[in-house]
C-alpha positions as CSV (number, residue, x, y, z in Angstrom):
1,X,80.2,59.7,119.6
2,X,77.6,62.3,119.1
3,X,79.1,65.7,118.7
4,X,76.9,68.7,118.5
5,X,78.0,71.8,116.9
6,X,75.7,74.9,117.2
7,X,76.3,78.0,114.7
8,X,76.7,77.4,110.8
9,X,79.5,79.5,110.3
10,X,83.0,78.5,109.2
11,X,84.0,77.2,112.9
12,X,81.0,75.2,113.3
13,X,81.1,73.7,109.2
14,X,84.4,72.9,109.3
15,X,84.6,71.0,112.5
16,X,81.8,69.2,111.5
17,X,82.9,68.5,108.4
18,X,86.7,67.2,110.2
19,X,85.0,65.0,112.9
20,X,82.6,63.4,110.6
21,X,85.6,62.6,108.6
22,X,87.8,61.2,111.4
23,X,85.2,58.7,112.0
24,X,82.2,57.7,109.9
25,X,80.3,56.8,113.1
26,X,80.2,59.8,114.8
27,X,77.0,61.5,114.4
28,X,77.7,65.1,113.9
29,X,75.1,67.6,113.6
30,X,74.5,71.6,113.4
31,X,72.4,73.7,114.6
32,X,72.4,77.0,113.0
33,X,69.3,79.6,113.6
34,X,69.2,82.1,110.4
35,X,67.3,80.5,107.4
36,X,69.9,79.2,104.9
37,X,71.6,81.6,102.8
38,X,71.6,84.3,105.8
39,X,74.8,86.1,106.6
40,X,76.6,89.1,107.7
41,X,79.2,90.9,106.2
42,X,81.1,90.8,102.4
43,X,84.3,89.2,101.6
44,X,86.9,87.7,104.7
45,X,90.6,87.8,104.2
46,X,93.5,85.0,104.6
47,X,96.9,84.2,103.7
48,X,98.9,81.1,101.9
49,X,100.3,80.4,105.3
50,X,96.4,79.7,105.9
51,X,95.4,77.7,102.7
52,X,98.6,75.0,103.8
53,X,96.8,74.9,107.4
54,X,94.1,73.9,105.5
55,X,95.4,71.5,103.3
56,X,96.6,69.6,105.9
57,X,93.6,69.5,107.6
58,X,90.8,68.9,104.4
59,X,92.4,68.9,101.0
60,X,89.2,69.3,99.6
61,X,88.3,72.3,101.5
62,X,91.2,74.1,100.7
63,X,91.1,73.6,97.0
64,X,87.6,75.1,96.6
65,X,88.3,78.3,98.9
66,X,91.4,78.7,96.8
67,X,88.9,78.2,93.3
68,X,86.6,80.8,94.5
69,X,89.0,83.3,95.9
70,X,90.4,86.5,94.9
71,X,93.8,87.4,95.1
72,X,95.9,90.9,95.7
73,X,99.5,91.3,95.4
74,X,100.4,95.1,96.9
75,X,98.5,97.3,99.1
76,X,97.2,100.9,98.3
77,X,97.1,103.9,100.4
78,X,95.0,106.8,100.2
79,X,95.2,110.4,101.8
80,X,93.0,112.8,101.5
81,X,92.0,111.8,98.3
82,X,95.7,112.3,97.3
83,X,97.1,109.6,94.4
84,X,98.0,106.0,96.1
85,X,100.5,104.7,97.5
86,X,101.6,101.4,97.2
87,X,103.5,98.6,99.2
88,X,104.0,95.1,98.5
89,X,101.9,93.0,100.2
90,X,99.6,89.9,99.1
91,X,96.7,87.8,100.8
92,X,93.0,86.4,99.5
93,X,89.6,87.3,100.1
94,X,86.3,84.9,99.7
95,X,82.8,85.6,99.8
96,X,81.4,84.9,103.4
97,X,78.5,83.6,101.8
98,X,80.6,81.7,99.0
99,X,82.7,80.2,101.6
100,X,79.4,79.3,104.2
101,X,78.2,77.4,100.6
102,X,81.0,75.7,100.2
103,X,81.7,74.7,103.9
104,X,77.9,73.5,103.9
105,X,78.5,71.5,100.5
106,X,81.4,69.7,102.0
107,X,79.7,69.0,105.5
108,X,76.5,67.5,103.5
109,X,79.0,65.4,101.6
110,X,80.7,63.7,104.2
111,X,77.2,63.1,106.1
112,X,77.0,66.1,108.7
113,X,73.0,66.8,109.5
114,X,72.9,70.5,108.8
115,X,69.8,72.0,110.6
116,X,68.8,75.7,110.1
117,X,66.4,77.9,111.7
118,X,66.8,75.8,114.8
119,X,68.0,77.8,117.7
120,X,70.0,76.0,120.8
121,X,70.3,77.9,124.1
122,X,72.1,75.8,126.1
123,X,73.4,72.1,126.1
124,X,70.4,70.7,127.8
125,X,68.1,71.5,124.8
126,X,70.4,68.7,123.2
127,X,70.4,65.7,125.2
128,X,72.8,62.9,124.8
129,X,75.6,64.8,123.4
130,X,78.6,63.3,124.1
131,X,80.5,67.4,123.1
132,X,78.7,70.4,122.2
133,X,80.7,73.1,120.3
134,X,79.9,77.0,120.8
135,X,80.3,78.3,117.5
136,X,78.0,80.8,117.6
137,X,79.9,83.8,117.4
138,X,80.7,86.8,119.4
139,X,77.3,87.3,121.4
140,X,77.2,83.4,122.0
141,X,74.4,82.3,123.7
142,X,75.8,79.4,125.3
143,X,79.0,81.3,126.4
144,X,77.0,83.7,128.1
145,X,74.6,81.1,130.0
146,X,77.9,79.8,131.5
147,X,79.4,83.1,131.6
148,X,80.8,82.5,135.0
149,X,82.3,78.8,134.6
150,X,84.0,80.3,131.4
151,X,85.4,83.8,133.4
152,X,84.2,85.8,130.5
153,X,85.0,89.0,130.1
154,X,83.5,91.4,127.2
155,X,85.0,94.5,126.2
156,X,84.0,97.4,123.8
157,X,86.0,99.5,121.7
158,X,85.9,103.0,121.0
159,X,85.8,103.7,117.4
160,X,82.7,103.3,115.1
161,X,82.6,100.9,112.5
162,X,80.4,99.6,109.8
163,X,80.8,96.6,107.3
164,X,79.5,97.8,103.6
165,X,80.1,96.3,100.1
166,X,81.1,98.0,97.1
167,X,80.2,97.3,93.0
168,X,83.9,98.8,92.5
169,X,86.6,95.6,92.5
170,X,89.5,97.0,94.6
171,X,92.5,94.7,93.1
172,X,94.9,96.4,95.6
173,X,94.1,95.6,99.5
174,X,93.2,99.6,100.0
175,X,93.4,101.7,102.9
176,X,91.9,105.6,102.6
177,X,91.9,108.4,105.2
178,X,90.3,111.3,104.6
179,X,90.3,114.3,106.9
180,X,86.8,116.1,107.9
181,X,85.8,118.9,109.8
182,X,85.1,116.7,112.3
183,X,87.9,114.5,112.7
184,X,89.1,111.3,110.4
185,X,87.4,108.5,109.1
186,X,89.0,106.4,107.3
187,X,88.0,102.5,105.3
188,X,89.2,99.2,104.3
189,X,88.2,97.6,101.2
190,X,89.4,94.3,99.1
191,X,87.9,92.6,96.2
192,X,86.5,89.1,96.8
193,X,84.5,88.4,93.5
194,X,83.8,89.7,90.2
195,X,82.9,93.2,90.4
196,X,82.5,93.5,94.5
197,X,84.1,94.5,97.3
198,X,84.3,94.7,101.0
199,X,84.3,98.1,102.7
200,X,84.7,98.5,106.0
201,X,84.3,102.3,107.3
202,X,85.6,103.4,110.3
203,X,86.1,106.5,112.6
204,X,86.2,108.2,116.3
205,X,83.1,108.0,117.4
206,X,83.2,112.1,118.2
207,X,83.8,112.0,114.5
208,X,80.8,109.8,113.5
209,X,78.2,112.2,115.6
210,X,79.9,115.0,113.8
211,X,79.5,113.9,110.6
212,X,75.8,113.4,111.3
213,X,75.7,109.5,111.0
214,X,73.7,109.2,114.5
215,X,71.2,111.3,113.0
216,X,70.8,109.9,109.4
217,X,69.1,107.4,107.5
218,X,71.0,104.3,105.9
219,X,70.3,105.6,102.2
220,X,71.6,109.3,103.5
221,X,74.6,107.8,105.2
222,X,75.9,105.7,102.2
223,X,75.5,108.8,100.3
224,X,77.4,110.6,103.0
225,X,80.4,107.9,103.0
226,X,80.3,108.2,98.9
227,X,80.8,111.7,98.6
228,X,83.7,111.3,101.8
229,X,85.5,108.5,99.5
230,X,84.2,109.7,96.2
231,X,87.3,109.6,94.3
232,X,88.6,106.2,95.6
233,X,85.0,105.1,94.7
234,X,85.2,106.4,91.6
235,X,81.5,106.4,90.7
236,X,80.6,102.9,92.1
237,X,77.5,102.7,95.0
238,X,78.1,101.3,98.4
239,X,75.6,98.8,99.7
240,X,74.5,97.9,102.9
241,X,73.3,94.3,103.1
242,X,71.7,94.8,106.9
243,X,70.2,97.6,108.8
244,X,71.1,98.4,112.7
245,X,67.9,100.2,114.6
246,X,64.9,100.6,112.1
247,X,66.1,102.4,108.6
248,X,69.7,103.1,109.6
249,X,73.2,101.5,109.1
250,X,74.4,99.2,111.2
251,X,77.2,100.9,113.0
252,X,79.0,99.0,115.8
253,X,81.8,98.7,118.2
254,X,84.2,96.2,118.2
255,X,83.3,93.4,120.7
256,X,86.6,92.0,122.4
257,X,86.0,88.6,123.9
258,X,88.1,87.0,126.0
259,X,87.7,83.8,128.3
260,X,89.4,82.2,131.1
261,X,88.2,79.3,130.4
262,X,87.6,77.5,126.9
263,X,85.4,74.5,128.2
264,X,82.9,73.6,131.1
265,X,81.8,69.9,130.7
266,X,80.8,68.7,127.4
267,X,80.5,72.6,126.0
268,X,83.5,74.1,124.6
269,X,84.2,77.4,122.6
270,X,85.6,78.0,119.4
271,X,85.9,81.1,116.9
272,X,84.7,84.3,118.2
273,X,82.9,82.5,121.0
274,X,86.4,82.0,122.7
275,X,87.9,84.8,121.2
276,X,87.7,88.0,119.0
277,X,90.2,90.0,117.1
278,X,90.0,93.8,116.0
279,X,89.0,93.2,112.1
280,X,91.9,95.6,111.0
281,X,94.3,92.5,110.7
282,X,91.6,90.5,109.0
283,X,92.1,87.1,110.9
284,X,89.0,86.3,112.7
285,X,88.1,84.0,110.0
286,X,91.6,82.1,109.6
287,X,91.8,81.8,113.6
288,X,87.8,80.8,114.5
289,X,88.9,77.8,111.4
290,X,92.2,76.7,113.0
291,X,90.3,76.6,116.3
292,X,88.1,73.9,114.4
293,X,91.1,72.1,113.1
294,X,92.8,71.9,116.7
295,X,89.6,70.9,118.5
296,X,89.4,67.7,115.8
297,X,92.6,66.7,115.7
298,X,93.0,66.5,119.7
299,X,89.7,64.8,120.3
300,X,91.3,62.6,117.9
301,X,94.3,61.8,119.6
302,X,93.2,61.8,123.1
303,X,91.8,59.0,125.3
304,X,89.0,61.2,126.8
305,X,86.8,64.1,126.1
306,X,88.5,65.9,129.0
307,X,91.7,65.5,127.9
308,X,91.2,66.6,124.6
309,X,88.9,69.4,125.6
310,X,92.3,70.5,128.1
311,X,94.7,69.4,125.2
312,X,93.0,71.7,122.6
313,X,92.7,74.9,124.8
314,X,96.5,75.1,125.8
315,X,97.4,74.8,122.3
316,X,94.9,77.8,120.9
317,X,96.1,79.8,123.7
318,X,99.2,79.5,122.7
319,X,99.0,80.0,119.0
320,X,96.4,83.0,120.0
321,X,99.1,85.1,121.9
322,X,100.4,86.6,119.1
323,X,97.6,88.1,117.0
324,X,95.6,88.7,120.1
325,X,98.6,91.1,121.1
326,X,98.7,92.4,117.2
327,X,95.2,93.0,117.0
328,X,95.2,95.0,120.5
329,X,97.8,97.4,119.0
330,X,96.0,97.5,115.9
331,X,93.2,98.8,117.3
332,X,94.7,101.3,119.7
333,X,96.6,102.6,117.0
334,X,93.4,103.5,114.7
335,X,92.0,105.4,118.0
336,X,94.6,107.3,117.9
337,X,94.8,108.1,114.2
338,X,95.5,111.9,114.7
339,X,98.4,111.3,116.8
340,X,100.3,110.0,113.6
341,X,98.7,112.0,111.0
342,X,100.8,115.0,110.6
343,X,103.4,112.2,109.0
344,X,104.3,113.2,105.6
345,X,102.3,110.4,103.2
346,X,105.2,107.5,103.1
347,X,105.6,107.8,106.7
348,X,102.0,107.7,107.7
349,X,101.6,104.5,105.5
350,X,105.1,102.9,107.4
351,X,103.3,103.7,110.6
352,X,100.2,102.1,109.6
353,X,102.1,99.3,108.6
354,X,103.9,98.9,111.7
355,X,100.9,99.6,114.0
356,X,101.7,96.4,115.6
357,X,105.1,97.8,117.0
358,X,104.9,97.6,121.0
359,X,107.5,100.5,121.1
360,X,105.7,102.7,118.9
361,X,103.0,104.2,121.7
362,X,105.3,105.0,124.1
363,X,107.8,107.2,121.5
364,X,107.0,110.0,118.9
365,X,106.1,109.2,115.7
366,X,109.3,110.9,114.7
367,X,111.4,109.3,116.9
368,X,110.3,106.2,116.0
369,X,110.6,106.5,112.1
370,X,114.1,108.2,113.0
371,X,115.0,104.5,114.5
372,X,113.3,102.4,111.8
373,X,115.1,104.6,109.5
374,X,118.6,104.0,111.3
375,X,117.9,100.2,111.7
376,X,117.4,99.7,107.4
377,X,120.1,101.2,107.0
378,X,122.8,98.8,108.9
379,X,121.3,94.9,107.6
380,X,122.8,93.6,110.9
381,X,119.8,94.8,112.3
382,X,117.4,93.9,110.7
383,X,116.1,91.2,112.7
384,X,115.9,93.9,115.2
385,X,114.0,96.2,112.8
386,X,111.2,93.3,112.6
387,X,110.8,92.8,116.2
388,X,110.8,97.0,116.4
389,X,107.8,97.0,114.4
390,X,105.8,94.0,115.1
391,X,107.0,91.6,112.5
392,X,108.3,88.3,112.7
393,X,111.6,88.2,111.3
394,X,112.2,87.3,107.8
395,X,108.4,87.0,107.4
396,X,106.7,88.2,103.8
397,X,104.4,90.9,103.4
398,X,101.4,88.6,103.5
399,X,98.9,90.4,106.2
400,X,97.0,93.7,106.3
């Protein structure tokens, strides 16, 4: 079989890197169009319930990410520069370039053809293919040349955000809001390596034009968002590793994807070319490579490339329900960031913490933490207290 994968990034390796292992004879290739060594972005995020997904799937794999990963244990909170808080919670974070080296390490092992700088538009620039996998992101080329057949349907979000780095190592998974005269703004930030971080700002964009970032350069905004975070920073730069329009920072919206349909012929989507999912619950990265993990295993398993293709789909959408609908109310909560604020500091955090709640929109934020107070205190609800606030029941503290 001769399986084409276009984009290098973790989708794209790692299903490589499973169907060349399923069966020596397939010829698996991928096309990827930055020069080697070319990425976006810091540090991604993911949880133990993700390294046993991955275990299961390529034992190899999953080893190294774990070898190269950091680790965090609790979650900090900042408020207006204010001393943190802190919560239990633990996860792991990776070098998006440290994982794309491994991921390309493994795929050349196992006799993937890795071709970079090549640049595939649509499945008739690659003849012959029995499957060709759209792994090329968000903005996929090949999505949007069949944008019809695959009933896509692109949304934008409302808040500003931009993805930075840090020479401070964050060993807590920290969250700081800081109130301006323009509004709140607010950032993520987790260690991935020695001495680095990622740090993700983010604010309203009425916020963002008040602070003056549509106006400044990038070298003036970082020194903007330092003096905003300054003692969470505590003396260490932030770094921008890619500009947006000539000499500023590359402020975005979030892009929601969402498809009707996952497959049309031979081309089928996976990762962010299927789906996307607001950043603040860090999954993209854990979803786009259990996308690549499902797509191998059915095409395994099934008699036909249709079946599989159909086989594969029903199960994502399934497993994609959940943090779809988590990541929706993630994001709506952050847009509405001043609704919760008045909270005293412990509240605020609980609220960010259960920003996944479906009940919280539609109640006060006093109401609310009036019930999640009632329902710890009676243990016969507190299945009922999960479900209240987004969690699964009896599940650890192991997302952000």
């Amino acid at each position: 079989m001769r399986i084409v994968c276009i984009g290098g990034g973790p989708a794209g390796l790692f299903v490589s890197i499973l169907l060349k292992r399923q069966n020596a004879r397939n010829q698996v290739t991928v096309h990827e169009r930055n020069a080697p060594h070319t990425t976006f972005g810091w540090g991604v995020t993911f949880g133990q319930d993700f390294l046993r997904d991955l275990d299961a799937a390529d034992a190899t794999v999953a080893a190294e990410i774990l070898r190269q990963s950091l680790s965090w244990s609790s979650m900090a909170m900042f408020i207006n520069g204010a001393a943190p808080l802190f919560r239990a919670n633990s996860g792991l974070a990776i070098g998006r370039q440290t994982l794309l080296d491994l991921l390309t390490k493994r795929a050349n092992d196992v006799g993937v053809e890795i071709f970079h700088q090549s640049e595939i538009r649509t499945p008739a620039d690659v003849p012959g293919a029995d499957i060709v996998v759209a792994a090329d992101g968000a903005g996929s080329v090949l999505r949007q040349g069949h944008a019809r057949e695959f009933g896509a349907n692109i949304g934008i979000g409302r808040n500003k955000y931009v993805w930075l780095g840090t020479s401070r190592l964050f060993e807590a998974f920290t969250i700081g809001f800081t109130r301006t005269d323009a509004g709140w703004i607010w950032f993520y930030a987790y260690g991935f390596a020695p001495g680095t971080s990622t740090f993700i700002v983010e604010c309203a964009p009425e916020t963002w034009a008040g602070l003056g970032f549509d106006r400044m350069g990038a070298a003036e905004s970082l020194r903007k968002l330092e003096g905003l975070f300054a003692r969470e920073l505590g003396g260490h730069a932030l770094l921008s590793a890619e500009e947006g329009s000539p000499g500023r920072l590359a402020w975005r919206r979030f892009r929601l994807v969402r498809n009707r349909r996952w497959s049309h012929g031979n081309l089928v989507l996976v990762g962010d070319a299927a789906h996307t999912t607001h950043f603040s619950i860090g999954s993209g990265t854990r979803l786009a490579m259990q996308d690549a993990a499902a797509l191998a295993g059915h095409l395994a398993r099934e008699f036909t490339v249709k079946a599989a293709l159909s086989a594969y789909e029903r199960e994502r959408r399934r497993a994609m329900a959940a943090p779809a609908r988590d990541a929706r109310l993630s994001a709506e909560w952050l847009e509405n960031v001043p609704r919760y604020a008045g909270s005293d500091p412990e509240r605020f955090f609980s609220l960010f913490l259960d920003r996944r709640s479906r009940i919280m929109p539609w109640i006060s934020p006093e109401a609310y933490g009036r019930l999640d107070r009632a329902s710890r205190q009676m243990p016969i609800l507190q299945t009922a207290r999960d479900l209240i606030a987004g969690r699964r029941p009896g599940r650890s503290p192991d997302r952000v």
